[in-house]
N, C-alpha and C positions, 0 to 999 in steps of 0.2 A: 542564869537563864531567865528567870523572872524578873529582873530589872532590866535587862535587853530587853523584851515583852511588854514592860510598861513604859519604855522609852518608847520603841519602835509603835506603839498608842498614840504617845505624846507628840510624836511626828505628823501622824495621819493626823491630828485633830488642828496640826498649825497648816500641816496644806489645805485642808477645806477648810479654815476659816482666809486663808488667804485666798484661796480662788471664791468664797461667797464672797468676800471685800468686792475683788475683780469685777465679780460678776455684777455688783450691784454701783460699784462707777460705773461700768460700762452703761447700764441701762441709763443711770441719770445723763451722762453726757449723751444717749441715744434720745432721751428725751428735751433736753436743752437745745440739741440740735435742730431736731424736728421744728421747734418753738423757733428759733433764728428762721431759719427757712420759710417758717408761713409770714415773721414781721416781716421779711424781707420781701418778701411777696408781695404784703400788703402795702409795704412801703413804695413800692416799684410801683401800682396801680394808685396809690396817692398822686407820684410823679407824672401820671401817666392823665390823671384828672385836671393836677395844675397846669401840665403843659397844655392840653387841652383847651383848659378855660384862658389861659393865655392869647392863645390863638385867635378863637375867639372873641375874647378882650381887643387884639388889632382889628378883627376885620370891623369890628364894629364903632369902633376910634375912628375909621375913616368913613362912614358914615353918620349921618346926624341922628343920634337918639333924642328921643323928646325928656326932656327933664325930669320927669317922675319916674322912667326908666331907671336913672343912674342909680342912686340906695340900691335899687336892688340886686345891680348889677356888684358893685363893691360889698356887699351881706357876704352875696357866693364865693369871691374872691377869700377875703376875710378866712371863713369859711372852711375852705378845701387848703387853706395855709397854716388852718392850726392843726385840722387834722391830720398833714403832713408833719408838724412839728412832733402830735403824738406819736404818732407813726415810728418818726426815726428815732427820741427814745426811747419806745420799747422797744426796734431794732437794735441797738446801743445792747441796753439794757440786757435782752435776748443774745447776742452776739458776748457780749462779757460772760454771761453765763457759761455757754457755749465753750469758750476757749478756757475758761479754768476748770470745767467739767474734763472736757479732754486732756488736759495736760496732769489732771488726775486719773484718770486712766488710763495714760501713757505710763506714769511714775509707776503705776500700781499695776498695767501688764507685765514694765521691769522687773520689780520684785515680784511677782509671783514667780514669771519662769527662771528669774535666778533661784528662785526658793527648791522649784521642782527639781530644776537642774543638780542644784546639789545635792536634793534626794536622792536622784536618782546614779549620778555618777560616785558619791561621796559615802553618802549615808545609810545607802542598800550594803555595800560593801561591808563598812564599819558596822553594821546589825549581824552581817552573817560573819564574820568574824566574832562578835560578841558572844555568838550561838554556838558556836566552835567547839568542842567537848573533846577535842584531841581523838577524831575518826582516823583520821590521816597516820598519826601518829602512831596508834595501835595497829592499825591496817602493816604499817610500813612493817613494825615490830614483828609481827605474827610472820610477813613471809620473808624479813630478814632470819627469824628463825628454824620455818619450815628450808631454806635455804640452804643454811649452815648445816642442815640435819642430813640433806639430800647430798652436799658436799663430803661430808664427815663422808657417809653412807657411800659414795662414789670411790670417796679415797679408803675405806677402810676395804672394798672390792676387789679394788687394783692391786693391793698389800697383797691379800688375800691369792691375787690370780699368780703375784711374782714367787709367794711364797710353795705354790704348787709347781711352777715354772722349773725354778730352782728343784726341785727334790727330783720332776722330771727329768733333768737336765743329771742332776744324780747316781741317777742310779746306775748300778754296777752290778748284773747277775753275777760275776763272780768274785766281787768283793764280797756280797750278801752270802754266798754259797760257803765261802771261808770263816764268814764269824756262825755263822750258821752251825757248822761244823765243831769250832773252838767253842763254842757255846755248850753245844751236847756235844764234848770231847767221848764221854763216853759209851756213845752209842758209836762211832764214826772211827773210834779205835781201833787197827786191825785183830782181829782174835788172836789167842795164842798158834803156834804151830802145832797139829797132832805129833803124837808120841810115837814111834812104834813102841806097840806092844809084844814083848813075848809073848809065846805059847806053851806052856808047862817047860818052863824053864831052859828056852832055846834062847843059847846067849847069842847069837851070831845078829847083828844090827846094821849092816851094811851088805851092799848089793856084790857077790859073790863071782869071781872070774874065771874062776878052775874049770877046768873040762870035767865034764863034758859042755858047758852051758857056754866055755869061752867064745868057743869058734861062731855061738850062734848072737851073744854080745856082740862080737868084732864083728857082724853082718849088719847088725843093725844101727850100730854105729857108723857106719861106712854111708848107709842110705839115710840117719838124720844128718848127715854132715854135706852128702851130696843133697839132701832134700834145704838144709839151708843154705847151701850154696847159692840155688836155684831163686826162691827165695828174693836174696837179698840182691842178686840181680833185676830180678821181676821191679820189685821195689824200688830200684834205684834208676828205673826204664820209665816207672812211671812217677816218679818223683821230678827226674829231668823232663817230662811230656806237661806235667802238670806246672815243673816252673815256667816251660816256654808257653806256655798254654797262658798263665797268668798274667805273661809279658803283651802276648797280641789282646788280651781281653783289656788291659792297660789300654795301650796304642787306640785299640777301635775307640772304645768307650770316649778317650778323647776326643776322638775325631767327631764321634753321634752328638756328645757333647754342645761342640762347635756349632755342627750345624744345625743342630734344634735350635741354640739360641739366634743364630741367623735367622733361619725361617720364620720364627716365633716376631722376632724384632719384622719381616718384612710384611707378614700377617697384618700385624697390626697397627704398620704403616698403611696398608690397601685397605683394610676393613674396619680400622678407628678401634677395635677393641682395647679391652684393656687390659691383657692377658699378664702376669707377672711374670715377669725374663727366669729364665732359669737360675736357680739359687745355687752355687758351692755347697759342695757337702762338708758340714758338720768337723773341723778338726775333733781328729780322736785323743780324747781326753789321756793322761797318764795313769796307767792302773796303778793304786797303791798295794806297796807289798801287802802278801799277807802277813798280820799280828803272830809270831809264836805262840804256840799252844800250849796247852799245859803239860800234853805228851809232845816231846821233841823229837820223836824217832820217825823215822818214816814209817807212811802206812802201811804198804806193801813193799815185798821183799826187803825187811829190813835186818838186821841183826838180831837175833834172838838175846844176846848178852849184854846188848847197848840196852833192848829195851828189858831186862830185869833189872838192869844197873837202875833206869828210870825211876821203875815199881821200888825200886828198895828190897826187893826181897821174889821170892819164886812163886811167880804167880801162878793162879788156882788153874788145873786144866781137866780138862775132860776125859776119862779113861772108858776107855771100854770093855765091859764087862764079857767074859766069855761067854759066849752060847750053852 
């Protein structure tokens, strides 16, 4: 940086002393010139004398002068022919100056604005290059890095939005609800079945048919049996109403379908919007089985001897203590 600085010095000190050079032929051939122009001048009015006394000199040839006249008349002639003579050497003289003054200040106008010109086109350049500190360089660096940050930054985002995408795309309430369950198998176990209890040693543990109680069994029998009849009718009325029900819900739905995406499409043919066409729904995913549990028995109404078989042995149950 300091010798670019004393260079860039040593520049400015060779174009002013080139343009004082400049400036100081110029003034001498300004001055030579001026000098030519006045010999010539006086030169021209020397001419200007001699032709005159020329003139002169005839008209007076052709009349007769008296002889003491003549010397004087040749003195003049003499006279105004040397002064002419000095005349045109200092014009000479004057005019040589003149033209080697100029043709140095021609030489020396050349070199000077070749001098500037390269200052100015060459050597401005090559100074601020010299001055150069690598701005550029570190500039580039800093926001190629702030860049890469923003990148990274951008992509580690997107990762981010697919990896919440995916898990939304996931999920299964009743997958979840099954390991849920397999998890805390044993909260979610069905309890054991109640016992009967005797009552100070009343062996009989099943429900009794004898009369008197028969005839009023066989009654009630007859109405749960005509009441599931009934029932399972009802059910299977509305089981057929609800599948034909699902089929026109089908049909329509397609058809609503249809024509929303028509309209929607004709919309936005007439009014330029940019409304998004109706999308398919969603293929439904394959539910995976549920994992076996620890307990393999069913929950509800299961075998009572499947699941001690499970337990290994007679599990604990609840008794009730008399009153």
């Amino acid at each position: 940086m300091f010798q670019s600085k004393e260079i860039g010095l040593q520049m400015h000190e060779e174009l002013l002393k080139v343009t004082n050079e400049l400036y100081t032929v110029m003034k001498t051939y300004h001055m030579y010139h001026a000098e030519s122009i006045s010999a010539e001048s006086k030169l021209k009015e020397a001419e200007k004398q001699e032709e005159k006394q020329f003139n002169k000199s005839g008209d007076l040839s052709m009349n007769l002068l008296r002889h003491e006249d003549r010397p004087q008349r040749r003195s003049s002639v003499k006279k105004i022919e040397k002064m002419k003579e000095k005349r045109q050497a200092k014009y000479s003289e004057n005019k040589l100056k003149c033209t080697k003054a100029r043709n140095d200040y021609l030489l020396n106008l050349a070199a000077t604005n070749a001098a500037i010109s390269k200052y100015y086109i060459h050597d401005v350049s090559d100074l601020i290059d010299c001055c150069d500190l690598g701005f550029h360089a570190s500039l580039a660096r800093t926001f190629r890095t702030y860049l890469s940050a923003e990148y990274n930054l951008e992509t580690s985002r997107h990762e981010g939005l697919d990896v919440i995408e995916n898990a939304v795309d996931n999920l299964d309430s009743r997958s979840d609800k099954h390991t849920v369950m397999d998890m805390c198998n044993q909260v979610f176990c069905p309890p054991l079945k109640f016992e009967f209890q005797p009552h100070m040693g009343d062996e009989v543990c099943q429900v009794s048919a004898q009369q008197p109680v028969q005839t009023e069994l066989l009654m009630r029998y007859h109405q749960l049996q005509s009441r599931l009849a009934t029932l399972k009718i009802e059910n299977e009325e509305k089981f057929k109403e609800y599948v034909n029900g699902s089929n026109l819900i089908t049909k329509l739905q397609a058809k609503h379908d249809l024509l929303k995406q028509t309209l929607g499409e004709g919309e936005r043919a007439e009014c330029g919007t940019t409304r998004p066409p109706c999308l398919p729904p969603k293929p439904q995913k394959m539910r995976r089985p549920r994992p076996l549990s620890v307990c393999s028995h069913k929950l509800f109404n299961g075998c009572m001897e499947a699941f001690i078989k499970v337990l290994g042995g007679e599990p604990q149950s609840p008794r009730m203590c008399p009153m």
